[in-house]
C-alpha positions, 0 to 999 in steps of 0.5 A: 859555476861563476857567474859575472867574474873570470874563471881561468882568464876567460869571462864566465857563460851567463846562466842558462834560461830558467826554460832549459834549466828544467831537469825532467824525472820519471817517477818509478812508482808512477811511472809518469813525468815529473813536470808534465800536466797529467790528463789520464787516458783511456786508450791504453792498456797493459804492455806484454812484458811491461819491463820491456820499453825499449824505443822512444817513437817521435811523432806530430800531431795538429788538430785540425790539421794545420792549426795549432792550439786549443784543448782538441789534442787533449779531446782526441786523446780523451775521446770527448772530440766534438765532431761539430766543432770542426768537419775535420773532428766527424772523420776522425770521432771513432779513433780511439788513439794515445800517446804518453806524451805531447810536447806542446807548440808553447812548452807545456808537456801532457801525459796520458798514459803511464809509461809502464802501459801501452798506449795505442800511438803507433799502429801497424809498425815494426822497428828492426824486424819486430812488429807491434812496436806499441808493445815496446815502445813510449810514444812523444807526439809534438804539436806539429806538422809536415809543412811548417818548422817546428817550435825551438822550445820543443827541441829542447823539451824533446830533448830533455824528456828524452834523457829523462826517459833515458835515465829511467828506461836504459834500453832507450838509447840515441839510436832507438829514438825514431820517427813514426816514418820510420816505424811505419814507412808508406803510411805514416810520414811524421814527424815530417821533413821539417823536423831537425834530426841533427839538432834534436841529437845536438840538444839532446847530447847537450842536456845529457 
């Protein structure tokens, strides 16, 4: 690429930002994220057919709800919630949850759970006529929630972790990237009215 000069008669773009020059990787040996925070955790288990992952489920988490920031997401996931911290924290203290993924509200992305075990993010769930879609599945919560936009640098991080998981697990394709509503209708409704399908395909299809 020419940057500050004419290419064909037509002035050259500008270098895109260093935030989305980031090309994420999966580490085969690993099976964890290049470029995320690693934070293991306990609520995982060993996948039935651990060669099988085969959805990308999308879902929205804030803790307490509504409230955005702190270490809670990281505490929930780790099982040491503080349940005097928040009233909020006592009802939900006994959940043992997971998800590999958090793409946070600032752009920073966690993992907990390697992406050839299962982590428990998707409860009762069925994607195209097949229950347990924790079997088969990789789960991504966003910091987020029903009632507000979410950020623009966690369409982009969504964006390109998602053709990383692509690139690494070819059976996700566009079509097999879903919402929790979606594999789980009536009961769960993340990741929620205001999360933009069309432009997370968009940028998804530019990062490709």
């Amino acid at each position: 690429m020419v940057s500050g000069s004419l290419t064909a008669g037509r002035a050259a773009k500008p270098p895109l930002p260093a935030a989305a020059r980031v090309r994420y990787a999966v580490r085969r040996a690993t099976h964890r994220l290049s470029g995320a925070r690693w934070l293991p955790s306990p609520n995982c288990d060993a996948r039935p057919h651990p060669a099988d992952v085969s959805l990308l489920v999308v879902h929205a988490i804030s803790l307490p709800p509504g409230r955005f920031g702190g270490r809670w997401i990281d505490a929930l996931f780790s099982n040491t919630l503080d349940p005097a911290a928040h009233p909020y924290f006592g009802r939900i203290r006994q959940l043992k949850v997971s998800s590999h993924l958090c793409l946070f509200r600032d752009g920073a992305v966690r993992q907990y759970v390697a992406f050839d075990r299962r982590a428990w993010h998707a409860g009762e769930s069925a994607f195209e006529g097949r229950a347990r879609c924790n079997d088969f599945s990789i789960g991504v919560e966003l910091e987020g929630c029903d009632e507000q936009p979410f950020e623009a640098r966690q369409y982009r991080r969504l964006a390109q972790v998602a053709g990383a998981l692509m690139r690494a697990y070819p059976a996700i394709t566009p079509a097999r990237i879903v919402g929790h509503s979606d594999i789980a209708p009536g009961r769960k409704t993340d990741p929620g009215p205001h999360f933009d399908w069309a432009r997370f395909h968009a940028e998804l299809e530019a990062v490709a």
